[in-house]
C-alpha positions in Angstrom: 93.1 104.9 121.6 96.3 105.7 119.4 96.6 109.3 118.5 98.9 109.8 115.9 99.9 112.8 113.6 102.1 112.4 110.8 104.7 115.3 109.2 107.7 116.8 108.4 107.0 119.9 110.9 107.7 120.0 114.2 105.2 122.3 114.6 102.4 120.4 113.0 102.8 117.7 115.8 102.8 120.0 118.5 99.8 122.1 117.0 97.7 118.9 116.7 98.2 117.9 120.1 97.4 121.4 121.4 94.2 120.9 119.7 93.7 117.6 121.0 94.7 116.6 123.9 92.4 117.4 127.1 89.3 117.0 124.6 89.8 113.3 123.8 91.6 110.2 125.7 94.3 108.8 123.9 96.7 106.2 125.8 99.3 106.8 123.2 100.4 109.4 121.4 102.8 108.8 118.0 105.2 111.6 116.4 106.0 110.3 112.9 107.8 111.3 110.0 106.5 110.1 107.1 109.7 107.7 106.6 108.1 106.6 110.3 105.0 105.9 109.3 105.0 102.1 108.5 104.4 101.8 112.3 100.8 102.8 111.5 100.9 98.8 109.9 101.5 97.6 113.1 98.3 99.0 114.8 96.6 95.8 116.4 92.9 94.5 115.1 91.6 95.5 118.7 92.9 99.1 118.9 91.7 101.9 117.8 94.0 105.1 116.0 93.3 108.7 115.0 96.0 109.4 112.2 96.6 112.7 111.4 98.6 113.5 108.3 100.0 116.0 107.4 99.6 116.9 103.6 102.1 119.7 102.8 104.0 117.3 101.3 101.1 115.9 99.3 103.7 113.2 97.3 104.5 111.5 100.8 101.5 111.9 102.5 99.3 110.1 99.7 100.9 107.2 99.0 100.7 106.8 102.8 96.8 107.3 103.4 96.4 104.7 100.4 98.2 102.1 102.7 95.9 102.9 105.5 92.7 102.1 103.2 90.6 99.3 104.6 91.8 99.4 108.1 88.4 99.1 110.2 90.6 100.0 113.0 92.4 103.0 111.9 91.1 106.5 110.8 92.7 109.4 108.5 92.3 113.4 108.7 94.3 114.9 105.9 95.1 118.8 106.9 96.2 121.1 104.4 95.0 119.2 101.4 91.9 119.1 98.7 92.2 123.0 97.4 91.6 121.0 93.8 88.7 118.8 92.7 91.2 116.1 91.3 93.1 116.1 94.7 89.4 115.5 96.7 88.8 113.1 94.3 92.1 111.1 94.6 91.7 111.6 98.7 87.9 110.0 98.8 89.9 106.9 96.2 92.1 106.5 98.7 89.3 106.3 101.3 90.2 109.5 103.4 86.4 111.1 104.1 87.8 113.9 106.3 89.4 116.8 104.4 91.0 120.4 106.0 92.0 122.3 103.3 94.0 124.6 106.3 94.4 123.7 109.9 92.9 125.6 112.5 92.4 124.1 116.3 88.3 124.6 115.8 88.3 122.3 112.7 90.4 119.9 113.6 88.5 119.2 116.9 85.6 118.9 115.1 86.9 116.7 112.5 88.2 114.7 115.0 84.9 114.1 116.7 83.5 112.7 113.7 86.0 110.7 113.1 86.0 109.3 116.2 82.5 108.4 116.7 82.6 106.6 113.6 85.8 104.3 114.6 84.0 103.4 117.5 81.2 102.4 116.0 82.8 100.5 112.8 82.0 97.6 115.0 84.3 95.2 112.1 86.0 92.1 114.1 89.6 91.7 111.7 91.5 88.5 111.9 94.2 88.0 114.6 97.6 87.9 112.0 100.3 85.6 113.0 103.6 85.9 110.8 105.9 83.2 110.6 109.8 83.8 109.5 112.9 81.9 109.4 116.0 83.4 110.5 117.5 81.9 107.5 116.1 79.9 104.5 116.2 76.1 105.9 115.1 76.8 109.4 112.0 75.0 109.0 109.5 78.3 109.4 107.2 76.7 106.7 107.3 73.2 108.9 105.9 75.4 111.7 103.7 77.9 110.1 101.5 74.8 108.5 101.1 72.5 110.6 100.8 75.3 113.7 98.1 77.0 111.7 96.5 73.2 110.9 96.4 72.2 114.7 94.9 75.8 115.4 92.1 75.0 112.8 91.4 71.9 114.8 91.2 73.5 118.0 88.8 76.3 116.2 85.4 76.3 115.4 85.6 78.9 112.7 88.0 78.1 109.4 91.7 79.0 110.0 93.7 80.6 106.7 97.5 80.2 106.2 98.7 82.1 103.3 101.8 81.2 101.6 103.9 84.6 100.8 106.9 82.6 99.9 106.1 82.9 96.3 109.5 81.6 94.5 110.2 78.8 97.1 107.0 77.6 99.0 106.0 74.3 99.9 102.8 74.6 101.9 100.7 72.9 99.0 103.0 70.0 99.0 103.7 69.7 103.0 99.4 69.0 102.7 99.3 67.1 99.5 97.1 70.8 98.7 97.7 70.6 95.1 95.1 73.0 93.3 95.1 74.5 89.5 95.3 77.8 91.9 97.5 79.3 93.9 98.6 82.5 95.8 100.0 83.9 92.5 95.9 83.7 90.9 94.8 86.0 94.2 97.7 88.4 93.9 97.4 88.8 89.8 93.2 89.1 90.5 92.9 90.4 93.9 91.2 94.1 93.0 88.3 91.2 91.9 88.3 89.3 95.3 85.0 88.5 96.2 83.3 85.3 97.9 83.1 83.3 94.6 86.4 83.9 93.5 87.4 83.1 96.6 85.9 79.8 97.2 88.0 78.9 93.6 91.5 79.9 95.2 91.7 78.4 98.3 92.0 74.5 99.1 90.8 72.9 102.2 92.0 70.7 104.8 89.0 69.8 107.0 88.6 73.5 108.9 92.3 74.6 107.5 91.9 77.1 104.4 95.2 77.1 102.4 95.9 80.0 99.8 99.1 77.9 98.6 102.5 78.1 96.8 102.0 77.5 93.3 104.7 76.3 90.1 107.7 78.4 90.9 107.9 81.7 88.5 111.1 83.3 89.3 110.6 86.3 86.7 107.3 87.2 88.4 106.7 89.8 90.7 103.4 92.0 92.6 103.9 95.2 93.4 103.0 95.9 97.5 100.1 97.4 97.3 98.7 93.7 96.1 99.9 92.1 99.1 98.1 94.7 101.0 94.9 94.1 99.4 95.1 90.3 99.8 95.5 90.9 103.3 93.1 93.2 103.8 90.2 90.7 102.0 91.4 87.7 104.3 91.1 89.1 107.5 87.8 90.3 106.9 87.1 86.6 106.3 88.2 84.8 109.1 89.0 85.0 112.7 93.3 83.9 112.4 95.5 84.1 109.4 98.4 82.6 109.3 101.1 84.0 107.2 103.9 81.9 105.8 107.3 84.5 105.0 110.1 84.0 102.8 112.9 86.0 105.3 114.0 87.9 103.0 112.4 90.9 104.0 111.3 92.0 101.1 109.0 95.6 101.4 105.5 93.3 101.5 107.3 90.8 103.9 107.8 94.3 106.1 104.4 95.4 105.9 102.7 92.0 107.1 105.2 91.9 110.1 104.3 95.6 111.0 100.7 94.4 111.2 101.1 91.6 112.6 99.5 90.9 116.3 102.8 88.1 116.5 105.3 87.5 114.9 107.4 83.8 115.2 111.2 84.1 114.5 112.0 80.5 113.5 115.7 79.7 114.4 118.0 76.7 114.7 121.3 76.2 117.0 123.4 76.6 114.5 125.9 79.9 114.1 125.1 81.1 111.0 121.0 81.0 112.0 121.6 82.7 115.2 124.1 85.2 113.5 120.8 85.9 111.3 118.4 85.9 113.5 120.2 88.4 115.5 119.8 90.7 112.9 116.6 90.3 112.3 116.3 91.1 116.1 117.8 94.4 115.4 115.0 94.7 112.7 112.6 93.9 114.8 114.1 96.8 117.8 114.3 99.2 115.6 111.0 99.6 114.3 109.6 98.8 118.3 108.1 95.5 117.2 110.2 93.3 119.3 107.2 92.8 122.2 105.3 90.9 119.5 108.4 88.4 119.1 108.6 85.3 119.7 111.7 83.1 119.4 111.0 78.7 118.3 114.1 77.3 118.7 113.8 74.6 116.0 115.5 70.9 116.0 116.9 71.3 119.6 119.5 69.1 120.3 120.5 68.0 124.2 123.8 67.5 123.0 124.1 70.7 121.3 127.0 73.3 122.5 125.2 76.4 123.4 122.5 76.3 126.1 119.2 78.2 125.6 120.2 81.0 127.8 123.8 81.4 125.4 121.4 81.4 122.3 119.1 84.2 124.1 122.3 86.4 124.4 123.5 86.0 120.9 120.0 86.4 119.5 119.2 89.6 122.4 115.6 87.8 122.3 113.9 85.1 124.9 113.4 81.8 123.5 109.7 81.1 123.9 109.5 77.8 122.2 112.0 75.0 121.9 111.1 72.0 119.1 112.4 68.9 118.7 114.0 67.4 115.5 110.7 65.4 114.1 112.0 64.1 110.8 110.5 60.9 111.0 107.2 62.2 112.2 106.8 64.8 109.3 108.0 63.0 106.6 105.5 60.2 107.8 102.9 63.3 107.7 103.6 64.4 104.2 103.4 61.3 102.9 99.9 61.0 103.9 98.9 65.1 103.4 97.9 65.0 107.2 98.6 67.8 109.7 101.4 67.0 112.5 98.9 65.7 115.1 100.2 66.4 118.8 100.8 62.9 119.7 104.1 63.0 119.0 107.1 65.4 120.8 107.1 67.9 118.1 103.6 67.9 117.5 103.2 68.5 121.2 105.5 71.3 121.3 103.2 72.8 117.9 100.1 72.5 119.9 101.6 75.0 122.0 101.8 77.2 119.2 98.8 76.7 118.4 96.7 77.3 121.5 98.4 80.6 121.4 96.9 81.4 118.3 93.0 80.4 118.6 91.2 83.3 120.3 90.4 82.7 123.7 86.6 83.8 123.6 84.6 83.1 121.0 84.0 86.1 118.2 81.2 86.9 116.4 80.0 83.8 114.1 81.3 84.3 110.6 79.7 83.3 107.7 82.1 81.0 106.0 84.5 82.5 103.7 84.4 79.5 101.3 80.7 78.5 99.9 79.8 75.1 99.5 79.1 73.3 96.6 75.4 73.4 97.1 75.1 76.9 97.5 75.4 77.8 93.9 72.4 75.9 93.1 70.2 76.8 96.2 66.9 78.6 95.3 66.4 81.1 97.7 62.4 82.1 98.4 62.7 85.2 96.6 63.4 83.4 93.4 60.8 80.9 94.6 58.4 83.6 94.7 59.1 84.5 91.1 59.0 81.2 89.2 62.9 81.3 88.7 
């Protein structure tokens, strides 16, 4: 359990603590400004975190709760807020259910307790979030994102979703021969609409892969974050791993899915200018304490190339967990046919490592599946039966 408070005051951390501490067991405790707070996106699907937040500053600290909404793993207290009717009203819209209009010790252990008995029995099983970015455009992160995601939905029983978020320059759809009338820029421009219909309409298939896909390329076109968030927050509730497909350019929704993601896979060739990149994106990564969720794939490694593994580990200040061969002829035999990279080939093999990584090692709860099938719309179900309909 995560215990975090969120403010501008010194004092406001160390009050809540006081208040805290000794009555509940939290393994981590979290001092954050609210320029801090996007670390709350990187709270894993298994844990569990008491957010405290501070509203003094009410034009910082809402914007902030209204990221948090949907997270089945986190919860929000807001102290020193809803003395108005509209600012109740805009709290409970931005799903926080636990108001203190002033802080006192008494009612924020109380508030606290109810808060915490309902996280722990939420009982919601999110989607394990893998995020997939090239240290520079042209290091093949797409290559590895698809066709790591594909061999995952293989080894899965449940469906497997890779999202394209490279919206001005994706290929996903035409690495799978994916080609729909819809694409990831339909869920963006509809996703306060998202339901299991709609859904089924968006998405391609590949056998057990789901594909929300790049679409025509609209360079004028844009979604604010808060979209992104959504999107997200609908998937995971749909499926047991999403894979996420990233531009690099780390744009503010690029951000967010990396600071929620459970790992992240820094895709990087030999060359200088890539390793000059991915170095800082390494600092990146340091600074906002995401670098233990890292992992370095070496992309078309090269026997013959001039800097060892361990010289590229020292420029880059990150381990190299993966190393992948050059597999042109492989994948363009692959997207020719729209099949995924199978492992019977080196790079494929190398993907399947990838891949094992990313399909949960016990079984979760059975989902129902995210996409219906065709015959569903015209089941009748006994109810109707029971009618005449």
């Amino acid at each position: 359990m995560i215990l975090a408070t969120v403010s501008s005051d010194p004092a406001f951390h160390r009050d809540a603590r006081a208040a805290l501490d000794g009555r509940f067991r939290f393994e981590e405790m979290w001092d954050l400004g609210y320029e801090e707070a996007a670390r709350l996106h990187g709270v894993k699907s298994d844990e569990k975190c008491l957010t405290i937040v501070d509203f003094s500053a009410s034009s910082r600290a809402l914007p902030l709760v209204r990221t948090l909404s949907g997270r089945a793993q986190i919860t929000a207290i807001a102290v020193n807020a809803g003395d108005s009717r509209d600012e109740l009203l805009l709290l409970m819209q931005a799903g926080v259910r636990d108001v203190l209009p002033h802080f006192t010790s008494s009612d924020l252990l109380r508030a606290a307790s109810v808060a915490l008995t309902a996280l722990g029995s939420a009982g919601e099983i999110l989607a394990d979030l893998y995020a997939f970015i090239p240290a520079k455009p042209g290091c093949g992160a797409t290559t590895v994102a698809t066709y790591a995601a594909g061999l995952a939905s293989r080894m899965s029983e449940d469906p497997t979703l890779l999202l394209d978020f490279d919206l001005r320059l994706g290929v996903t759809t035409f690495l799978l021969k994916a080609e729909s009338t819809r694409s990831i820029m339909d869920a963006l421009q509809q996703v306060e609409r998202l339901d299991r219909d709609m859904w089924s309409s968006l998405v391609s298939q590949k056998n057990n892969l789901h594909l929300l896909g790049s679409g025509a390329a609209d360079y004028s076109q844009s979604f604010p974050v808060e979209n992104f968030r959504e999107l997200l927050d609908f998937a995971v509730r749909q499926y047991s791993v999403v894979a996420v497909d990233l531009p690099g350019s780390m744009e503010e929704y690029e951000c967010d899915v990396l600071m929620r993601a459970k790992r992240i896979l820094l895709v990087c060739t030999p060359d200088i200018s890539a390793l000059h990149m991915a170095r800082r994106k390494a600092q990146w990564f340091s600074e906002r304490r995401l670098t233990e969720k890292v992992s370095v794939a070496l992309n078309c490694v090269d026997r013959r190339s001039a800097l060892s593994v361990k010289d590229i580990e020292q420029i880059i200040q990150l381990p190299v967990r993966y190393q992948l061969p050059a597999g042109a002829k492989d994948i363009a035999k692959a997207v020719q046919n729209g099949e995924i990279l199978g492992p019977d080939c080196p790079l494929g093999q190398q993907l399947a490592l990838i891949a094992d990584e990313m399909v949960p090692a016990k079984p979760v709860v059975k989902r129902p599946s995210p996409v219906r099938r065709f015959a569903e719309y015209f089941s009748v179900g006994p109810a109707r039966a029971g009618r005449g309909a």
